[in-house]
C-alpha positions in Angstrom: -7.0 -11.6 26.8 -9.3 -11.7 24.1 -8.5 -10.1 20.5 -10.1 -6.8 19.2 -12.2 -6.1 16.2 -13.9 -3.3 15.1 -16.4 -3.9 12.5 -17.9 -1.1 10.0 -20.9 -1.3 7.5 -23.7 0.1 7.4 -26.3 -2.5 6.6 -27.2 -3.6 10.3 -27.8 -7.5 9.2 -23.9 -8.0 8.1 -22.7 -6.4 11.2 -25.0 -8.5 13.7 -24.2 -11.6 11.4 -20.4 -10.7 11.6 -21.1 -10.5 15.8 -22.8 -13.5 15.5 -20.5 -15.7 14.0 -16.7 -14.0 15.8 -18.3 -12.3 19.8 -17.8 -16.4 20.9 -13.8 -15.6 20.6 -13.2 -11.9 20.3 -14.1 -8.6 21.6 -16.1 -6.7 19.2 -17.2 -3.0 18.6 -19.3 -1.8 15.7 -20.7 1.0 13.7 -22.4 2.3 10.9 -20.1 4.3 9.0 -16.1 5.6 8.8 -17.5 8.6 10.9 -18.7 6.6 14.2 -15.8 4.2 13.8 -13.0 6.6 14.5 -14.9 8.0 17.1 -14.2 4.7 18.9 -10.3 4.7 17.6 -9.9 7.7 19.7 -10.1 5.5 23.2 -10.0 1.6 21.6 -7.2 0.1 19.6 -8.2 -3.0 17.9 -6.3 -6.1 16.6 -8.0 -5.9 13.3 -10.7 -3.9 11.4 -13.3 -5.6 9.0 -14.5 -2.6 7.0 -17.3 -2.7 3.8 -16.0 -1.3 1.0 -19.2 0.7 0.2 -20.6 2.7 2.3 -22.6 6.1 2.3 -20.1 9.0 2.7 -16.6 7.6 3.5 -16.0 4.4 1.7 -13.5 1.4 3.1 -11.4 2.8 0.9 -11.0 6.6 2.2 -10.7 4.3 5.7 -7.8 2.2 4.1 -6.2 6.1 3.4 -6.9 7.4 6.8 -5.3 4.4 8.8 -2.4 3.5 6.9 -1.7 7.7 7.1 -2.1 7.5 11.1 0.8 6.5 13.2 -0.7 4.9 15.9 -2.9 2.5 13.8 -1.4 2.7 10.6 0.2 -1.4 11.6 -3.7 -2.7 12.1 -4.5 -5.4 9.4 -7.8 -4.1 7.6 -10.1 -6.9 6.2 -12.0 -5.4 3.4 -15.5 -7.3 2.6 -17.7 -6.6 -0.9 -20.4 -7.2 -2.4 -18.8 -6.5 -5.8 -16.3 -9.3 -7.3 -14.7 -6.5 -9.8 -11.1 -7.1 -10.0 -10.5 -3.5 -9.9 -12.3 -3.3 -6.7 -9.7 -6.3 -5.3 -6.5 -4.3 -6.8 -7.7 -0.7 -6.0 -7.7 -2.1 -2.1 -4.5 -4.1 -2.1 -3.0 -1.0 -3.4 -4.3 1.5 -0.8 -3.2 -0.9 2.1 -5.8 -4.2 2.8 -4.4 -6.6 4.7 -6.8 -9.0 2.8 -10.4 -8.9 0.3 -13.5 -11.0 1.0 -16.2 -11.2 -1.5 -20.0 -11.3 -0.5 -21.9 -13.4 0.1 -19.3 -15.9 2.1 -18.7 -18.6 4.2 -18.9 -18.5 7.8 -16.1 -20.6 8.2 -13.9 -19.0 5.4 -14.0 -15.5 7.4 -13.2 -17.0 10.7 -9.9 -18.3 9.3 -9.3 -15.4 7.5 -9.2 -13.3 10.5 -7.1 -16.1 12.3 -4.7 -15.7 10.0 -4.4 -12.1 9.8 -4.2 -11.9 13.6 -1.4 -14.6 13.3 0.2 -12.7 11.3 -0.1 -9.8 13.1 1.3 -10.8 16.4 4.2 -13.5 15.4 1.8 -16.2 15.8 2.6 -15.7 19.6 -0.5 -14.3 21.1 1.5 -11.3 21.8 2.5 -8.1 20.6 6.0 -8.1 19.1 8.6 -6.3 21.5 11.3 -5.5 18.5 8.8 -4.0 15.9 10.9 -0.4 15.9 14.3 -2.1 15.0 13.3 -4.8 12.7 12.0 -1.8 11.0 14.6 0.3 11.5 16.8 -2.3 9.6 14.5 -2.5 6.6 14.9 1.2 6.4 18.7 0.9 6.6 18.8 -2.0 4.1 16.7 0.1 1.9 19.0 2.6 1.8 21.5 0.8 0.6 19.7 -0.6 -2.1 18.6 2.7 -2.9 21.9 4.3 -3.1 23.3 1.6 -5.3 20.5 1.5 -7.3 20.8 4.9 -8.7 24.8 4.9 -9.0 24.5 1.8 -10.9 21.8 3.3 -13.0 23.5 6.9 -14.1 26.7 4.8 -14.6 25.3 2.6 -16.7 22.7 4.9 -18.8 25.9 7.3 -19.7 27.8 4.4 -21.1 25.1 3.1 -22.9 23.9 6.3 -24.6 25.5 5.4 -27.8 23.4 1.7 -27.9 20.3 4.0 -27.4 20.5 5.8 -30.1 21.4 3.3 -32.9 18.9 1.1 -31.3 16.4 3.7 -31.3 17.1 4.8 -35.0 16.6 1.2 -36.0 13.4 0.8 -34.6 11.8 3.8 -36.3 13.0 2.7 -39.6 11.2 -1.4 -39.6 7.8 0.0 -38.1 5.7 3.1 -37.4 5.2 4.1 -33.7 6.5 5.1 -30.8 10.5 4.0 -29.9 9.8 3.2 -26.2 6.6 1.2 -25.5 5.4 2.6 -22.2 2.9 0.9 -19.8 1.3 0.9 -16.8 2.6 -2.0 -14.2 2.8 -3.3 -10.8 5.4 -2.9 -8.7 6.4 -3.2 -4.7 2.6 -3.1 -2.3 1.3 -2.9 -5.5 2.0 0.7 -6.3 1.3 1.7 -10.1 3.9 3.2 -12.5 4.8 4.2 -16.0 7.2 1.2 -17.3 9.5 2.1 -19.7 11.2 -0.9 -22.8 12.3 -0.4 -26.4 9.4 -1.2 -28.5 10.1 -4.6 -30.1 6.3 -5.4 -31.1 4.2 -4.2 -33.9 2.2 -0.7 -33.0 -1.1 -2.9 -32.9 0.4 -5.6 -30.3 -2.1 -5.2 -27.9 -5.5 -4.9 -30.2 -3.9 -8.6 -31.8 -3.8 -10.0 -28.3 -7.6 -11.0 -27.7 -6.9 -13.1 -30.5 -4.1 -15.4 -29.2 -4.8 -16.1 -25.6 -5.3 -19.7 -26.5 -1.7 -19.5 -27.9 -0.8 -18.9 -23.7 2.0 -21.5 -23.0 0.6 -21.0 -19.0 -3.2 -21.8 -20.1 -2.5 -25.4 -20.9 -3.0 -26.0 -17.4 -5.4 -24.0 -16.4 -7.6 -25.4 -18.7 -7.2 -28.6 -17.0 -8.4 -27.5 -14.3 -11.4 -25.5 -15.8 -13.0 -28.6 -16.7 -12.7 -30.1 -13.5 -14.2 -27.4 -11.9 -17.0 -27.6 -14.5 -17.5 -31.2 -13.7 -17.5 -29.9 -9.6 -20.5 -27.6 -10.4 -22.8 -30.3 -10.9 -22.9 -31.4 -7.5 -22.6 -29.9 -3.9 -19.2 -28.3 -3.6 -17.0 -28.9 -1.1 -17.3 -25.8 1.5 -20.8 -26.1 1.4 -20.5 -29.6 1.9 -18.3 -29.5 4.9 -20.5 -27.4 6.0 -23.6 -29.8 6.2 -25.5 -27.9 3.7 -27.4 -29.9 1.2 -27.3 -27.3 -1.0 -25.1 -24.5 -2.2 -25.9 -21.2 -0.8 -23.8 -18.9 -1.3 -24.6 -18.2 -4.8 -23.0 -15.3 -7.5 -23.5 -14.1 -11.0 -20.7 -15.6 -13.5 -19.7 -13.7 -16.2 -21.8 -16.6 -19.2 -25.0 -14.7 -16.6 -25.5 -18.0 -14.9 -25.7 -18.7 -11.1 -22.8 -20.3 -9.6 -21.8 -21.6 -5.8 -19.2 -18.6 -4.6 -16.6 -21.0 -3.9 -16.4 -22.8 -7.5 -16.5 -19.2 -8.6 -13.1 -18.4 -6.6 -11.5 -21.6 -7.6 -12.3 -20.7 -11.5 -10.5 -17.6 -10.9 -7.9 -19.0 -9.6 -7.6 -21.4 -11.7 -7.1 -18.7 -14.8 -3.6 -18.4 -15.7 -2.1 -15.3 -14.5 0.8 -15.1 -17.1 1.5 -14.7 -20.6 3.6 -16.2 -22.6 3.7 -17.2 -25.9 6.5 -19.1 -28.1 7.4 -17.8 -31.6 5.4 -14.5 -30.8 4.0 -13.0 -33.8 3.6 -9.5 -32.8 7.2 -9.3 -32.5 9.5 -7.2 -35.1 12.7 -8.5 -36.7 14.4 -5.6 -34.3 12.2 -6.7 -31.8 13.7 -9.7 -32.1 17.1 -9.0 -31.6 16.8 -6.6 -28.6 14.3 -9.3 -26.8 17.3 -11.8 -27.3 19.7 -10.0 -26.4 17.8 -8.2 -23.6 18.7 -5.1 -24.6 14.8 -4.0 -24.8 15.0 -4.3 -21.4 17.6 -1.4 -21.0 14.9 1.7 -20.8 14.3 0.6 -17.1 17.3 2.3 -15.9 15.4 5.4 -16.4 12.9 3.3 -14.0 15.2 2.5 -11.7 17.5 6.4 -11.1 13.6 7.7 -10.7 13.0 5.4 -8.0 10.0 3.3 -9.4 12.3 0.2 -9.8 15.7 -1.8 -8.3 18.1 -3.0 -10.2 17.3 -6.9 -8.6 13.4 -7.4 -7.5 10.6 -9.3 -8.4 9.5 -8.3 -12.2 6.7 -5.5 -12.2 3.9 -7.0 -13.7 1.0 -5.4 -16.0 -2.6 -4.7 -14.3 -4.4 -7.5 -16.2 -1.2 -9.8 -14.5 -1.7 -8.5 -11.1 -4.8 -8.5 -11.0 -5.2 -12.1 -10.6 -2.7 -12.4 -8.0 -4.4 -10.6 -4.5 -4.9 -13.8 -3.0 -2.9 -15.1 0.1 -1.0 -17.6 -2.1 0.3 -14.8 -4.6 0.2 -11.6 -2.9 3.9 -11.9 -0.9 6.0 -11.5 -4.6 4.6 -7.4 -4.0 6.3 -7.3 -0.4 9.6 -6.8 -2.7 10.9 -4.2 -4.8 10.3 -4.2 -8.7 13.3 -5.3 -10.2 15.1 -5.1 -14.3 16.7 -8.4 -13.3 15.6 -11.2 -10.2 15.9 -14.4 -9.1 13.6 -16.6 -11.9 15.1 -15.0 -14.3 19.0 -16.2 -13.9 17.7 -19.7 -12.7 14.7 -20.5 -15.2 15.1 -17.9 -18.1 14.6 -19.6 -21.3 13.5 -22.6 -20.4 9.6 -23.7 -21.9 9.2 -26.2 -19.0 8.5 -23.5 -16.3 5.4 -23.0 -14.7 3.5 -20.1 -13.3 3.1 -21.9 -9.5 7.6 -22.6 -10.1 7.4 -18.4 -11.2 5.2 -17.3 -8.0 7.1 -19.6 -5.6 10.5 -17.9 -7.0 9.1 -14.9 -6.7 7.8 -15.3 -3.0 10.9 -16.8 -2.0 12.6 -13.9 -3.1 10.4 -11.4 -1.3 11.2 -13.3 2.3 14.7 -13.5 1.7 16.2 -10.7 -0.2 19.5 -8.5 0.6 22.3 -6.7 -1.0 24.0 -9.9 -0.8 21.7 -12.1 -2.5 21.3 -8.7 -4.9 25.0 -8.7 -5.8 24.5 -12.7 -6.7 22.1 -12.2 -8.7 23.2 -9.6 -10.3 26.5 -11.8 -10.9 24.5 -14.6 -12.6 22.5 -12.0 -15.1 25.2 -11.7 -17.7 25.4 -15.6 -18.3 21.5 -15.8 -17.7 21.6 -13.3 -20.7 23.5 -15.4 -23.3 21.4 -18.5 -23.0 18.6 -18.6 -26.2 15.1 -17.2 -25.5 12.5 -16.9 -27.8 9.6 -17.1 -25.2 
C-alpha cells in the first residue's frame, strides 16, 4: 500500500508541483491552509506532512504546535519547506518539533529523498508500522526516570558540599574584574529546547563584544576554510545537483549574504562548510581567576543548579549556545539533540584537552552518544571525569 502525505501551502503552483513530482509513488491530499488540512486529519492519517512555513492565518509553525500536542498524530514526521534561509527560521522549527527543514527554491530530487528518508525512518525501514512502539517507549520513560532521580540526588548532594568553594570562588571573582559572578546564557539543550545556562564568570565583562574580532583565531576554522575556497572555485561552473540533473545551467538560484546570486546547493554546502565550534588556544578574554577555574573545571560547577532544576543531566551531550546550534539542523548533526544536556559526556573524558580534535570527531562523539546512552554507560563516564579533569587544558 502506498504511503500518505498531506501537503499544505497556500500558493497553488508549489502544491501542484509537490503532486507533480511525489503522486507517481504516494497517495496525496492537499490544501490551502492549517484550517482545511485538519479538516482532512479528522478521517485521514498520513505517513508524513509537508507543511510551508508561512502561510496566511496559521503558520507551519502553530501546525508543528498543534500535532506534536495531539495524541493520535503527534508521531507523524512534519517536513517543513521555506522560502526564507534565516537560521532562526531553521532552529525556531527544529525546536517546535520538524522532523526536517527544506529551503526554497529546491531540487526535485533532493525532496524525494528527503521524504524517503523520513518515511524510513518512520516505519523501521520495513514498510510497516512498528508493532512495539508503546514499550520501547515505555522504557525510555523508565530509563528516564532513573536518570532523573539520580540526577537530582547527585546534584543537592554535591551543591551542599560545595557551598564553601562557592563562596571563596565567588569572592575572588568580584575582586580581579567588574561584573556579574555567574555568566548566564542562553543554550541548547535535548530536541533543542532553550534554557538559561549557568558557569562562574571566568572571562572579562566585554567577552562577547571582543569576539567578532577573533573568529579567525577559531582553531575549528582552519578547515573550514579549506573548504570555502573549494566551493568558491565550484561556483564557477555548473554544480553538481544541477548537473546530475541534466541541466546546463543552475536554476535554483538564492541571494548570498556579499548580495550576489548563487546556485542553492553551493549555498548549503558553504553553510555547511562554516565551522560550527569555537575554540580558541591561549584565549584572551580569559581572567587570571578565569584561568584557574577553566583548569580546574570548577567554572563548570554552577550547572548543578542546571541539573536539580531539570534543564540539564549530570552525563549528556554539552548544551551548546544558539549561534552553535544553529548550524547544526541538518541530518548529519541534528541526532547529538536526541540526548540529554549534560555537565560532563562522552568527548570530554576521551578527547578533553587535546588540540588535535576535530569538530566532525566532536559531532560523531556526540551522535554516538545519543544512540547509545544508559545509566551504565552514565556511571562510566562519570568514573572517567575526575582523571579527564587533571589532564592540562588551556583550549
Amino acid at each position: 500500500m502506498a504511503k500518505k502525505i498531506l501537503i499544505l501551502d497556500d500558493d497553488q503552483f508549489m502544491r501542484d508541483f509537490l503532486c507533480t513530482i511525489l503522486s507517481e509513488k504516494f497517495e496525496l491530499q492537499s490544501a490551502k491552509n492549517i484550517e482545511d488540512g485538519w479538516q482532512i486529519l479528522k478521517f485521514w492519517e498520513p505517513d508524513l506532512i509537508i507543511s510551508d512555513l508561512y502561510m496566511p492565518g496559521k503558520t507551519g509553525v502553530h501546525l508543528l504546535e498543534e500535532v506534536r500536542k495531539h495524541k493520535r498524530i503527534n508521531a507523524i514526521p512534519v517536513l517543513i519547506l521555506s522560502g526564507s534561509s534565516k537560521s532562526t527560521d531553521r532552529i525556531n522549527s527544529f525546536i517546535k518539533g520538524a522532523s526536517d527543514f527544506v529551503t526554497k527554491p529546491f531540487h526535485p530530487e533532493e525532496l524525494k529523498l528527503r521524504v524517503d528518508r523520513l518515511l524510513e525512518s518512520q516505519n523501521g525501514h520495513s514498510g510497516e508500522k512498528p508493532k512495539n512502539n508503546v514499550s520501547k517507549h515505555t522504557a525510555g520513560k523508565k530509563t528516564h526516570w532513573i536518570k532523573r532521580i539520580f540526577d537530582i540526588a547527585f546534584s543537592f548532594t554535591a551543591l551542599l558540599m560545595l557551598s564553601p568553594i562557592f563562596m571563596v570562588i565567588a569572592l575572588l571573582i568580584r575582586l580581579e574584574s567588574k561584573g556579574d559572578i555567574f555568566y548566564i546564557s542562553k543554550r541548547v539543550g535535548e530536541n533543542y529546547r532553550i534554557f538559561n545556562f549557568f558557569k562562574f564568570r571566568s572571562m572579562y565583562a566585554d567577552a562577547d563584544q571582543r569576539l567578532a574580532n577573533m573568529k579567525h583565531l577559531n582553531q575549528y576554522a582552519v578547515a573550514a576554510e579549506t573548504v570555502a575556497t573549494n566551493i568558491e572555485e565550484d561556483c564557477t561552473s555548473l554544480c553538481p545537483a544541477c548537473s546530475a540533473a541534466g541541466s546546463t545551467s543552475c536554476t535554483s538560484m538564492v541571494i548570498g549574504d556579499n548580495g550576489k546570486e548563487k546556485c542553492e546547493y553551493m549555498a548549503m554546502q558553504e553553510m555547511k562548510a562554516s565551522p560550527a565550534f569555537l575554540k580558541f588556544e591561549n584565549d584572551p578574554r580569559i581572567t587570571k581567576v578565569g584561568r584557574f577555574i577553566r583548569s580546574t573545571s570548577i567554572d563548570e560547577l554552577p550547572q548543578l543548579f542546571n541539573v536539580l532544576i531539570g534543564d540539564m543531566s549530570i552525563v549528556g551531550n554539552r548544551p551548546l549556545p544558539l549561534y552553535e546550534a544553529e548550524m547544526l539542523t541538518d541530518d548529519e548533526a541534528v541526532a547529538r539533540f536526541g540526548a540529554p544536556a549534560g555537565i560532563t559526556g562522552l568527548w570530554q573524558v576521551t578527547k578533553r584537552g587535546k588540540k588535535d580534535m576535530s569538530e566532525a570527531e566532536r559531532k560523531a562523539l556526540d551522535n554516538d552518544y545519543a544512540k547509545r546512552w544508559s545509566m551504565l554507560t552514565d556511571i562510566q563516564i562519570i568514573l572517567k571525569t575526575i582523571p579527564a579533569l587533571m589532564q592540562k587544558e588551556d583550549v
